[in-house]
C-alpha positions as CSV (number, residue, x, y, z in Angstrom):
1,X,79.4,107.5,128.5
2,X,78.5,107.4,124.8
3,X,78.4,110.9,122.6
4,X,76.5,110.7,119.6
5,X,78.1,111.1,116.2
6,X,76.6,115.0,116.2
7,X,78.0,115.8,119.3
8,X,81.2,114.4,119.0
9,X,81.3,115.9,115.7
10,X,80.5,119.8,117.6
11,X,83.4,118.7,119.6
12,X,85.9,118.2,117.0
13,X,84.8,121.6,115.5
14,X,85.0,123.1,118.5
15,X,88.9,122.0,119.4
16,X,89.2,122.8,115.8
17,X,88.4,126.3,116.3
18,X,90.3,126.5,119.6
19,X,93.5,125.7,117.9
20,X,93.4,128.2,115.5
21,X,92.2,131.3,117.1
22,X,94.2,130.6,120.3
23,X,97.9,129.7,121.0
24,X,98.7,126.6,121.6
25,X,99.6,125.6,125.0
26,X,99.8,129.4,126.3
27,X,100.9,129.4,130.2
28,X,100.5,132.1,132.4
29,X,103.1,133.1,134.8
30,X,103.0,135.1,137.7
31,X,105.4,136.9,140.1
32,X,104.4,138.0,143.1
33,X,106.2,138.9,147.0
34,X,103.6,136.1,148.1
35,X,105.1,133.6,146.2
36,X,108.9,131.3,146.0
37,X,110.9,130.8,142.8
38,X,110.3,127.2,144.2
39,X,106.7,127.5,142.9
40,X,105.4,126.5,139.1
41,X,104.5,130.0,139.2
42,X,101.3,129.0,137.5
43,X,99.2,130.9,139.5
44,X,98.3,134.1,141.2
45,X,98.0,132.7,144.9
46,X,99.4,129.3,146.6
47,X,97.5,126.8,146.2
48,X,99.4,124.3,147.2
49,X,102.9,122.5,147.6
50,X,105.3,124.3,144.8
51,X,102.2,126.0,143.0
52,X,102.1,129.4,143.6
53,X,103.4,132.4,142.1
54,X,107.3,133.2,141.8
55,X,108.6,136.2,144.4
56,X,111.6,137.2,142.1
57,X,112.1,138.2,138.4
58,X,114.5,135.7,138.1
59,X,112.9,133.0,138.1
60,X,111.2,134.1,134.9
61,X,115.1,133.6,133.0
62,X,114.8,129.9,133.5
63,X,111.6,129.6,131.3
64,X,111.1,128.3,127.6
65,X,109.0,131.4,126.0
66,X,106.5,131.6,123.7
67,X,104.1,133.5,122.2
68,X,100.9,133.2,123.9
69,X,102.4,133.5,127.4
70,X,101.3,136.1,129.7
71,X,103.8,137.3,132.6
72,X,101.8,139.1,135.5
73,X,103.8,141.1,137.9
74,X,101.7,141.9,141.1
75,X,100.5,145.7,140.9
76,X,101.8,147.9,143.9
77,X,105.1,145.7,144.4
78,X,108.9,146.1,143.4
79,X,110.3,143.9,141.5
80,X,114.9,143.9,141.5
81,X,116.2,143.8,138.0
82,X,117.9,143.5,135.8
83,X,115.3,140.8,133.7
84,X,116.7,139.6,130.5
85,X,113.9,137.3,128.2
86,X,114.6,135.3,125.7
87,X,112.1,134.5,122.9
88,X,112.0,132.1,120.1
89,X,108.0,131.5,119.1
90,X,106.6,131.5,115.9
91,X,103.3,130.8,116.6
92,X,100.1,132.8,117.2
93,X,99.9,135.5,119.9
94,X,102.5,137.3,121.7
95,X,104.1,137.4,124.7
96,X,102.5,139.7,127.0
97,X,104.2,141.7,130.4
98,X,101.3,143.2,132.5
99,X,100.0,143.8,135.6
100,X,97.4,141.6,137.8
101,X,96.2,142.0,141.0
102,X,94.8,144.9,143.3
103,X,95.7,147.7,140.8
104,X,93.0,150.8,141.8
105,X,95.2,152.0,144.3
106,X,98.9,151.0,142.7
107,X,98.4,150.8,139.4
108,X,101.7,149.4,138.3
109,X,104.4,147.0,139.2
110,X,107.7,148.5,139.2
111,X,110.5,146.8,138.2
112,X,114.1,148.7,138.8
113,X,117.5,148.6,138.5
114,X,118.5,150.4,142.2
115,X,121.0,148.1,144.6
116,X,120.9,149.5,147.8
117,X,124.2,149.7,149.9
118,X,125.1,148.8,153.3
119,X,125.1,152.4,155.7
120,X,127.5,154.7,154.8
121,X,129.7,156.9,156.7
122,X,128.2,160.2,158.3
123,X,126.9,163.4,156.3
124,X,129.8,165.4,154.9
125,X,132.4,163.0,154.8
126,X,133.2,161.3,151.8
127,X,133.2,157.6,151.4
128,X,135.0,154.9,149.6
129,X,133.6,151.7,148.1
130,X,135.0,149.1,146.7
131,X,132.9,147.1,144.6
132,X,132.3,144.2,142.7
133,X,133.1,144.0,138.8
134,X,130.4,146.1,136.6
135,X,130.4,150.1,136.2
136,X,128.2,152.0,138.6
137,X,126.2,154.7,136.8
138,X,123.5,156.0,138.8
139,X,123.5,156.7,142.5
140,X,120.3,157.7,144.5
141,X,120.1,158.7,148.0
142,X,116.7,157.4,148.9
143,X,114.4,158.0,145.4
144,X,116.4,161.0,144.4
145,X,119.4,161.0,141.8
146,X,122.3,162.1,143.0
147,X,124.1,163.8,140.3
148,X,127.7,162.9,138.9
149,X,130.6,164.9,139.6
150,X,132.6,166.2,136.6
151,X,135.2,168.6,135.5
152,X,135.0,171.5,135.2
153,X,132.0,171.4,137.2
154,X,129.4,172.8,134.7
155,X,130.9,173.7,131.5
156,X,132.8,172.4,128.9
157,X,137.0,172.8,128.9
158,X,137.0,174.9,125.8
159,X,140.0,174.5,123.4
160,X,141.8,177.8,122.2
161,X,142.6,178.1,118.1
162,X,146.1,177.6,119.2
163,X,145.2,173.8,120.1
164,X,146.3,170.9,118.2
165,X,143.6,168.5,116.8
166,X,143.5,165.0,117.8
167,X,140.9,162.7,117.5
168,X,142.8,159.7,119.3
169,X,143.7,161.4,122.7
170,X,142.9,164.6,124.7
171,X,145.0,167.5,123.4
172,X,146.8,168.9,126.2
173,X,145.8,171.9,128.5
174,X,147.0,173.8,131.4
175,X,143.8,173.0,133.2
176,X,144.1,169.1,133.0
177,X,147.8,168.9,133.1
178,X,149.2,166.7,135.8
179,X,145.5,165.5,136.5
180,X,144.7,161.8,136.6
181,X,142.9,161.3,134.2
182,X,143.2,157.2,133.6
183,X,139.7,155.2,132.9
184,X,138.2,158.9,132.6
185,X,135.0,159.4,130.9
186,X,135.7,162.2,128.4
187,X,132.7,164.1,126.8
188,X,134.0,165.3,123.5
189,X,131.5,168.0,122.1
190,X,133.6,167.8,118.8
191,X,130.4,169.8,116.7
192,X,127.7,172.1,117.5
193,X,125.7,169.5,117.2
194,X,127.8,166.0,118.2
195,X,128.6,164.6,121.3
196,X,131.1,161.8,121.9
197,X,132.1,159.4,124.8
198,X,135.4,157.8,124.9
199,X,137.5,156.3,128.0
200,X,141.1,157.3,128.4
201,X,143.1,154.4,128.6
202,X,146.9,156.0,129.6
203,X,148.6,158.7,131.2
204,X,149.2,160.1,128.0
205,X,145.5,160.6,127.5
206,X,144.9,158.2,124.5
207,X,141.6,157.2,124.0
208,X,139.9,153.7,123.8
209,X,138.5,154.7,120.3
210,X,138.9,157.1,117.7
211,X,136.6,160.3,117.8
212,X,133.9,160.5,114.7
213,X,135.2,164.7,114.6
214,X,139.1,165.5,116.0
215,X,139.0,167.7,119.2
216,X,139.8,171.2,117.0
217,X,140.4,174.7,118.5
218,X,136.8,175.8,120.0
219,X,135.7,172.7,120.8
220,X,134.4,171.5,124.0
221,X,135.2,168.1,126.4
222,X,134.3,167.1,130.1
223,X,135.2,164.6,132.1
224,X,133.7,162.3,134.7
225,X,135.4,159.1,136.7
226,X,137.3,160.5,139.5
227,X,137.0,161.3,142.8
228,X,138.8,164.5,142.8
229,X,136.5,165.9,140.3
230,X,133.7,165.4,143.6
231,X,134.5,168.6,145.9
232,X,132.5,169.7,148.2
233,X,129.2,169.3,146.9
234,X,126.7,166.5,147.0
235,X,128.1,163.6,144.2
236,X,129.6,160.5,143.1
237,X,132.4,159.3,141.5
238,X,133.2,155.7,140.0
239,X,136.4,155.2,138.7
240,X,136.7,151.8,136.8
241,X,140.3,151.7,137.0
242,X,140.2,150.0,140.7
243,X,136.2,149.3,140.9
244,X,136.0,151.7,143.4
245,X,133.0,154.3,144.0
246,X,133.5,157.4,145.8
247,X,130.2,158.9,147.3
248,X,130.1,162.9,148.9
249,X,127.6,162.1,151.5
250,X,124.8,165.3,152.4
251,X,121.7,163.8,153.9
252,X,120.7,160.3,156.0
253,X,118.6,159.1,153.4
254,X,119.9,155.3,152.0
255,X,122.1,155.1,149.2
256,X,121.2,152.7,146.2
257,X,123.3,152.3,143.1
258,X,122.6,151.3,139.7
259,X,125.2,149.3,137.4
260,X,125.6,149.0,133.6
261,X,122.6,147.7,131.5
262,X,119.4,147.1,130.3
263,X,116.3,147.1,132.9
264,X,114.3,144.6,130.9
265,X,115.7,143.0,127.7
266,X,113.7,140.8,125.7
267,X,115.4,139.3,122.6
268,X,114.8,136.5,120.0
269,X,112.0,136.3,117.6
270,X,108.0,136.6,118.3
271,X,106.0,139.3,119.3
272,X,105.5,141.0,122.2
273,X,103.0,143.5,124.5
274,X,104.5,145.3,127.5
275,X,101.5,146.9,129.4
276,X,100.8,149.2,132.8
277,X,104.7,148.4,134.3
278,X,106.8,150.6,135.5
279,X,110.7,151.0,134.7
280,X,112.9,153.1,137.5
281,X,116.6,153.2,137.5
282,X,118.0,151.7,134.4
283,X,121.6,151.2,133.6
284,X,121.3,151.7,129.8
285,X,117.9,151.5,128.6
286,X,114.7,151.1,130.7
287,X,113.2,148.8,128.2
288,X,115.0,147.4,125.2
289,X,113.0,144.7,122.5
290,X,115.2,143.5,120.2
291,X,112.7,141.3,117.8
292,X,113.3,139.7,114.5
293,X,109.6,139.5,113.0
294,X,106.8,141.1,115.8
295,X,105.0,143.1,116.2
296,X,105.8,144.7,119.2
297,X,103.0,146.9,121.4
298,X,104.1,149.0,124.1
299,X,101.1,150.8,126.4
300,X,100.7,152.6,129.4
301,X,104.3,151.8,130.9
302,X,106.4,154.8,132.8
303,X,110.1,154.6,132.6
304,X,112.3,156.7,134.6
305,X,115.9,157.2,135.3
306,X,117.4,156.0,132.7
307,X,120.6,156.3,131.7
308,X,119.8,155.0,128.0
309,X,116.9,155.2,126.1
310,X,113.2,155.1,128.1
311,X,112.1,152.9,125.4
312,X,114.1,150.9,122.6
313,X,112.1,148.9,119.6
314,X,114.9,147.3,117.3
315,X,114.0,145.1,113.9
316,X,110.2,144.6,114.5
317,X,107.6,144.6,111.7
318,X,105.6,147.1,113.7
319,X,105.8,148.9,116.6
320,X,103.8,150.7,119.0
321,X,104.6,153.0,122.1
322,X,101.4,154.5,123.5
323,X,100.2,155.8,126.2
324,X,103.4,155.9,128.0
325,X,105.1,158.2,130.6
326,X,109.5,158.4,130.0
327,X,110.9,160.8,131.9
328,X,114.7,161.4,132.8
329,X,116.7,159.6,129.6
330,X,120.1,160.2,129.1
331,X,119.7,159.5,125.6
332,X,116.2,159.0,123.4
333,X,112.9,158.8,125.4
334,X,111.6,156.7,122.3
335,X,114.0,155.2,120.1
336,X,113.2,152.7,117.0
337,X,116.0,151.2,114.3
338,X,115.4,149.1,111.6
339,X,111.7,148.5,112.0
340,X,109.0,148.8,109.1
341,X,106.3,150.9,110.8
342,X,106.1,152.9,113.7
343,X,103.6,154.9,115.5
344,X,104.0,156.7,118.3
345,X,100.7,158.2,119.8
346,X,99.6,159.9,123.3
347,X,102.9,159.8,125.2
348,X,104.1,162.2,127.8
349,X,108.4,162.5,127.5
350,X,110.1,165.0,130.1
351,X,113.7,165.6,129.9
352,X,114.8,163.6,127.1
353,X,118.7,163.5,126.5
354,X,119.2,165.4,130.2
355,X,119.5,163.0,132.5
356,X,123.4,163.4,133.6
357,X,123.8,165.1,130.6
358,X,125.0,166.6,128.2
359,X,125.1,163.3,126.6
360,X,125.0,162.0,122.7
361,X,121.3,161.6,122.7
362,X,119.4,162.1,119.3
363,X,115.8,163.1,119.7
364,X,113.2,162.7,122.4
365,X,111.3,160.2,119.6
366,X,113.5,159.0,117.0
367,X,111.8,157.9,114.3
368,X,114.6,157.8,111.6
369,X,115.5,154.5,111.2
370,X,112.3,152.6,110.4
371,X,110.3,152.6,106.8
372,X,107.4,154.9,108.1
373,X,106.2,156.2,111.0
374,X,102.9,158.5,112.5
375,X,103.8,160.5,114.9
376,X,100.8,162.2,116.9
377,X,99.5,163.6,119.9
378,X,102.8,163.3,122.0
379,X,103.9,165.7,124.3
380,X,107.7,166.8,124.7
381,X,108.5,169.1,127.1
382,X,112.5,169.7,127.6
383,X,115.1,167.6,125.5
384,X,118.8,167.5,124.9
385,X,118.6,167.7,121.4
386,X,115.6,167.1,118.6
387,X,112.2,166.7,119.5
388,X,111.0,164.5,117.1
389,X,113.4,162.9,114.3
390,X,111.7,161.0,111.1
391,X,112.6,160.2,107.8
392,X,110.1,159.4,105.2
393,X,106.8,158.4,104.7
394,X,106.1,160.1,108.0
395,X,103.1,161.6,109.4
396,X,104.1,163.8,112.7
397,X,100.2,165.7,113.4
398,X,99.4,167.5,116.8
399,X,102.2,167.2,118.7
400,X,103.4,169.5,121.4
401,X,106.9,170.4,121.7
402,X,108.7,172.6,124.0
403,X,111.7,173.8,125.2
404,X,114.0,171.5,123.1
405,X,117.5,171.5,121.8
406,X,118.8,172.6,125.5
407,X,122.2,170.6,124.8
408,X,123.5,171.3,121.4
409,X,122.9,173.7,118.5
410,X,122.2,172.7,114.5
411,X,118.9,171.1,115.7
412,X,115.4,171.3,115.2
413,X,112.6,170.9,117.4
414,X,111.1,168.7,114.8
415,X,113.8,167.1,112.2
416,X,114.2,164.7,108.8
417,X,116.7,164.0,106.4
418,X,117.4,162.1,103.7
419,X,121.1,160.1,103.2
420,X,121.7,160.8,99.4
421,X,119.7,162.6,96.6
422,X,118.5,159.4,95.6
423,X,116.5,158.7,98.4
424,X,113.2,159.2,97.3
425,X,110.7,158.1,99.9
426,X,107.0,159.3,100.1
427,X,105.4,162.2,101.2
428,X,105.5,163.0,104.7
429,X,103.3,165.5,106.6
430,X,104.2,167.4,109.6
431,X,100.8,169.3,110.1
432,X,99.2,171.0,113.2
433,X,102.1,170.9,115.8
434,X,103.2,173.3,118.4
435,X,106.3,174.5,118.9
436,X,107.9,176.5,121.3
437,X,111.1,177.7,123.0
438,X,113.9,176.1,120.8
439,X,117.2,177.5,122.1
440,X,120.3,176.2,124.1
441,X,123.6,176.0,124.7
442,X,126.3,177.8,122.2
443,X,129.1,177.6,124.6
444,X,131.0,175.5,121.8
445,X,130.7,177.6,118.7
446,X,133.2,176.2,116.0
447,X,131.2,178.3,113.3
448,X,129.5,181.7,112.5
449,X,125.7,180.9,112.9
450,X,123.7,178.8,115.5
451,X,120.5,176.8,114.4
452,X,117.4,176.6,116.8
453,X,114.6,175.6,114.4
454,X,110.8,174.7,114.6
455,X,110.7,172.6,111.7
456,X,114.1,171.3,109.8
457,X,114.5,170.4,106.2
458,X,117.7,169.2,106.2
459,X,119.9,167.5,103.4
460,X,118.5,165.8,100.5
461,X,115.3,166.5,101.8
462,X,112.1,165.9,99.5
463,X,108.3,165.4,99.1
464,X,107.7,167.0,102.6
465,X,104.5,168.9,103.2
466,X,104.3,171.2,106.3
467,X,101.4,173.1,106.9
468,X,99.3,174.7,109.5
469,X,102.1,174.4,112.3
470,X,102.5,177.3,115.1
471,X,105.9,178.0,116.3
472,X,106.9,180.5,119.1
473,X,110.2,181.7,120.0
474,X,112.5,180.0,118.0
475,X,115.7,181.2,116.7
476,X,114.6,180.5,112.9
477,X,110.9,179.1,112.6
478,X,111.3,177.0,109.5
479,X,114.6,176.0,108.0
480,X,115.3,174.2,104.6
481,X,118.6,173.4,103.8
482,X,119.8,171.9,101.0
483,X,116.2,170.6,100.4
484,X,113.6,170.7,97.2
485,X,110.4,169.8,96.2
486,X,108.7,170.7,99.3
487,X,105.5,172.5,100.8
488,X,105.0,175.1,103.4
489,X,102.2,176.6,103.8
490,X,99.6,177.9,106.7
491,X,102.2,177.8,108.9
492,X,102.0,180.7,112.4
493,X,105.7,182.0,112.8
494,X,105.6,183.4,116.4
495,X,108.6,185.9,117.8
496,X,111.6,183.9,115.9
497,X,114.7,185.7,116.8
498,X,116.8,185.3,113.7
499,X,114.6,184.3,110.5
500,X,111.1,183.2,110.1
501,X,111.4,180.9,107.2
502,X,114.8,180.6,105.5
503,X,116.1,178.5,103.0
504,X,119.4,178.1,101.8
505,X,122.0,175.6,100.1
506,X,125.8,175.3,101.1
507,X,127.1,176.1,97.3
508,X,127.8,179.7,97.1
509,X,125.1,180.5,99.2
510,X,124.3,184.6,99.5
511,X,122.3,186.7,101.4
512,X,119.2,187.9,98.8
513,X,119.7,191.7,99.0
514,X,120.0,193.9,102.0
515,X,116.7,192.5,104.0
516,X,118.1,191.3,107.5
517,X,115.6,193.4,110.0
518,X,116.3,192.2,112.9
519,X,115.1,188.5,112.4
520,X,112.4,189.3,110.4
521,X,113.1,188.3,106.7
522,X,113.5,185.1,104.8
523,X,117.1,184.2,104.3
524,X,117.0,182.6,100.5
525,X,120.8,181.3,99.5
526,X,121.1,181.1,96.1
527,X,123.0,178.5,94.3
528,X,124.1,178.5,90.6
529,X,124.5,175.8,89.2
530,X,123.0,173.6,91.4
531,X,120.1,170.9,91.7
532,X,118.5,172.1,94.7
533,X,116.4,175.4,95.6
534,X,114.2,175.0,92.4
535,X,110.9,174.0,93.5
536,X,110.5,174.9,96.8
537,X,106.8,176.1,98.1
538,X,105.4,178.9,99.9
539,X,101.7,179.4,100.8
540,X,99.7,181.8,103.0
541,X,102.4,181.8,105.7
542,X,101.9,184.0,108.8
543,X,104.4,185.7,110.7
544,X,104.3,187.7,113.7
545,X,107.0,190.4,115.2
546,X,107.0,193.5,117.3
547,X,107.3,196.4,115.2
548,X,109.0,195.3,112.1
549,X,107.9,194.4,108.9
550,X,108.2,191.1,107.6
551,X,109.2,190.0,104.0
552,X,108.4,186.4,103.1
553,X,110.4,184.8,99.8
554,X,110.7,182.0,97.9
555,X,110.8,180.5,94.3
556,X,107.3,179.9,93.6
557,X,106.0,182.3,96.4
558,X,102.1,182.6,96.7
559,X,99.9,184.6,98.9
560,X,102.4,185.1,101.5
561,X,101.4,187.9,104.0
562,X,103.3,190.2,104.8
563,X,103.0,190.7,108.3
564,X,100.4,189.9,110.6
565,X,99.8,191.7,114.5
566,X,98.4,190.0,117.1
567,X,96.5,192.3,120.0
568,X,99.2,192.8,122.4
569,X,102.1,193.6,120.6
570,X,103.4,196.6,120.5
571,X,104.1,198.8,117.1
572,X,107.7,200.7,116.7
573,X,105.0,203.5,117.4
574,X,103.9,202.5,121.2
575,X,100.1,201.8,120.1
576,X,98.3,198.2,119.7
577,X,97.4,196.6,116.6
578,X,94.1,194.6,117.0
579,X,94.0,192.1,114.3
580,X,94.5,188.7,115.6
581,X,95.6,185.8,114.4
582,X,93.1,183.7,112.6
583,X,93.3,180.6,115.2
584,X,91.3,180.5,118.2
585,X,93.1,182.8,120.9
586,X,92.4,183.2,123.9
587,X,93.1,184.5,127.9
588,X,95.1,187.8,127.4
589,X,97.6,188.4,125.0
590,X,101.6,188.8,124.5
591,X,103.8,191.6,125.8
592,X,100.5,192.8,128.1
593,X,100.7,192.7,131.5
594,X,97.7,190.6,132.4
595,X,100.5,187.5,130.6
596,X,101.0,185.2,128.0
597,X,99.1,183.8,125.1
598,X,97.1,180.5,125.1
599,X,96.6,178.8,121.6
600,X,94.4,176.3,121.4
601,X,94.9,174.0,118.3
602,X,93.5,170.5,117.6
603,X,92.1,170.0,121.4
604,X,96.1,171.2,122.4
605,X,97.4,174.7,123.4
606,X,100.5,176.0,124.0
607,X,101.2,179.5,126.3
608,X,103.6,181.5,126.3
């Protein structure tokens, strides 16, 4: 057949075109429980000899990946992990993890980490595994975590002021002595407001690695990695020291086991899109990218049971995580390092930092370690430690945050820092959140005060605006330490228990006159001379507090109020001031007995 010279020429233009806006030589790949890892995998049903979808994940590590390539896991099935991905593409497109299939009535793939054993012995006996090489660190009898035992069973082993500091082995104590105690897990809770994991390597208690903070007098430790430390109630044990996994059996469900490691690791460089997959039982993080270049786009995923972070984006350009369900992290639902732009919009994070805690974890979304970051619409409800953690050039707008900072003190439901005075990084804006509940656990209490703050200003802070933000029932509302040049203004201060808005600096820092009333003044320390405390602030701030008045202060203090009722609360008299807050509040009102207060703010409420 002959093509003229105009069509062959439209031809041309059109492979032309081709080339560039698509990736060249993109395959599709698909994984399904109709399929065989014998299969090209090529497509979604056989059709015929070897072509076919794969049945496993691992098939998928065998495969030369580019960007371009699309991986569909079948919606409504279970897919065994671990999966660890390689990439090396610089070409157009990404690589892309999604769903295909019937997906109305399953809308996700799973893809977990759980092993199930061979029957164990009956309920109420316990039984001894021995397994093969590679720590267990989840256990599940049927979908439901069992949890680790530990010693002491639900505290921390607190060290007298007579103890010696070490930060190489366990100090000694009459409540561990003669214990074994080799290949141990020790939780050292060597701060407030740090955390650290260490193994015991001999009888003498020495540690694999040196503690960040000795073990002093008042600190805390646990341990975890015996079979002693099960008893009599429903748990698990693994001690590494002979591979060997004790199990406390109470019901007849099946018992599944998760070992060490990432659920789904992809590494190399490209860019990739994870979409509508689920993560369940992971042995460190649910899913980890580790990407030189990207970007990377995370949406609509759930990952739970993890014993890591949910979510891990390291070294991309830009990353997104939207959309997304993570509940049940022992460390960071979200966590970012050493990427250039984050956002973080529309997700749903429950537990963060809890899951077989207390653990080291950092924040339900850690944002610190990237260049900037917007931070919106997310909802946080319970987490180990912060809420949300940026540094600068940040927006953090509408978020809801509560019950935070359940596992260690010094903390802030939201929290940024800076590393030196010289870090001078643009303006960030933490505007219209809502906070509430920020208290937890002061059974380690090396020093005088405990922090459980709405919104932190730590060290070195600068160039931070917060404004219009609601907080309820924290232990100080707003906190800036050690911080200049910043904004607060418009900001609801709901029922703090020790200050509303406080600033201080660590050099000779004093207690501006006699105004403590019962945790209704500003705590100004002042500093002399010193670089910080200057130019802080204050606008048209807004506390509330039953039957106390409230004095606001700072160095450039305008329009502060002084004190602000909302219908509901009680006066030291017994009557009911009826001037309400100017936000829109609604359904009954606080300390009534009709119940709590519903705040409605930027399509978002929070009640108490």
């Amino acid at each position: 057949m002959k093509i003229s010279p105009s069509a062959a020429t439209s031809i041309l233009l059109s492979m032309a075109f081709c080339a560039v806006s698509s990736p060249a030589l993109a395959i599709n790949y698909y994984v399904s429980s109709t399929g065989s890892d014998s299969n090209n995998g090529n497509s979604e049903a056989v059709t015929g000899p070897a072509k076919g979808p794969f049945a496993t994940l691992n098939a998928l590590t065998r495969l030369k990946l580019e960007n371009g390539d699309n991986i569909f896991l079948a919606c409504g099935e279970r897919f065994q992990g671990p999966l660890n991905l390689s990439l090396q593409s610089t070409r157009a497109g990404a690589l892309t993890i999604t769903r295909s299939g019937n997906c109305i009535e399953n809308p996700r793939p799973v893809i977990t980490g759980k092993i199930q054993l061979a029957a164990l012995s009956g309920v109420g006996q316990v039984s001894d595994l021995t397994l093969p090489v590679g720590e267990i660190v989840q256990v599940f009898a049927g979908n439901i975590p069992v949890a680790r035992a530990r010693f002491p069973k639900s505290t921390y082993l607190i060290y007298p002021d007579t103890a010696i500091a070490s930060d190489i082995r366990i100090p000694s104590n009459s409540a561990i002595d003669g214990k074994d105690l080799l290949k141990a897990v020790a939780h050292a809770r060597t701060e407030e407001w740090f955390l650290e994991e260490r193994t015991i390597i001999d009888v003498n208690l020495a540690l694999d690695k040196k503690l960040e903070h000795p073990l002093n007098h008042k600190a805390g430790v646990y341990f975890t990695g015996k079979e002693w430390m099960i008893g009599t109630d429903y748990n698990w044990a693994y001690d590494k020291s002979i591979h060997k996994l004790s199990i406390n059996k109470h019901t007849n469900y099946p018992v599944s086991v998760v070992y060490q490691g990432d659920l789904l690791l992809i590494s190399g460089r490209g860019s990739v899109v994870v979409d509508s997959v689920e993560f369940d039982g992971a042995g460190a993080d649910g899913l980890k990218i580790n990407i030189q270049d990207g970007p990377v786009k995370v949406n609509n995923i759930m990952s739970r049971h993890s014993v890591g972070n949910g979510i891990s984006v390291w070294g991309a350009i830009t990353a997104e995580v939207t959309n997304s369900k993570i509940e049940d992290t022992g460390l960071d639902a979200i966590f970012f390092a050493e990427s250039l732009n984050a956002t973080v919009k529309k997700n749903v994070i429950l537990n963060a930092g809890l899951y077989q805690g207390p653990n080291p974890n950092l924040a339900a979304i850690n944002a610190h370690r990237t260049v900037s970051a917007t931070v919106t619409e997310n909802f946080i409800d319970r987490a180990g430690y912060i809420g949300i953690r940026v540094s600068g050039a940040a927006k953090v707008q509408g978020n809801i945050l509560q019950s935070t900072c359940l596992n260690l003190s010094d903390c802030g439901a939201i929290y940024t820092w800076r590393r030196n005075i010289d870090d001078l990084r643009p303006l960030t804006e933490i505007s219209g959140n809502v906070i509430k509940n920020v208290d937890g656990d002061i059974s380690v209490k090396r020093w005088l005060n405990d922090w459980f703050v709405g919104i932190y200003l730590d060290d070195y802070t600068k160039n931070v605006s917060v404004d219009g933000n609601i907080i309820i029932n924290a232990g100080q509302s707003i906190y800036l330490h050690n911080a200049e040049n910043n904004f607060v203004k418009n900001n609801y201060s709901v029922a703090s228990r020790v200050y509303n808005l406080i600033m201080k600096n660590d050099k000779n820092a004093i207690q501006q006159g006699d105004l403590y009333a019962g945790g209704d003044v500003v705590y100004i320390g002042m500093s002399s001379p010193y670089t910080f405390r200057t130019q802080n602030i204050f606008e048209s701030n807004t506390t509330v507090k039953t039957g106390w008045s409230v004095q606001n202060f700072g160095e450039s203090l305008q329009t502060n109020e002084t004190l602000r009722f909302l219908t509901g609360f009680k006066k030291a008299d017994g009557t009911f001031p009826v001037t309400p807050l100017p936000v829109n509040c609604v359904n009954k009102t606080i300390g009534s007995p009709e119940g709590g207060l519903k705040i409605v703010s930027a399509a978002v409420y929070a009640c108490l």
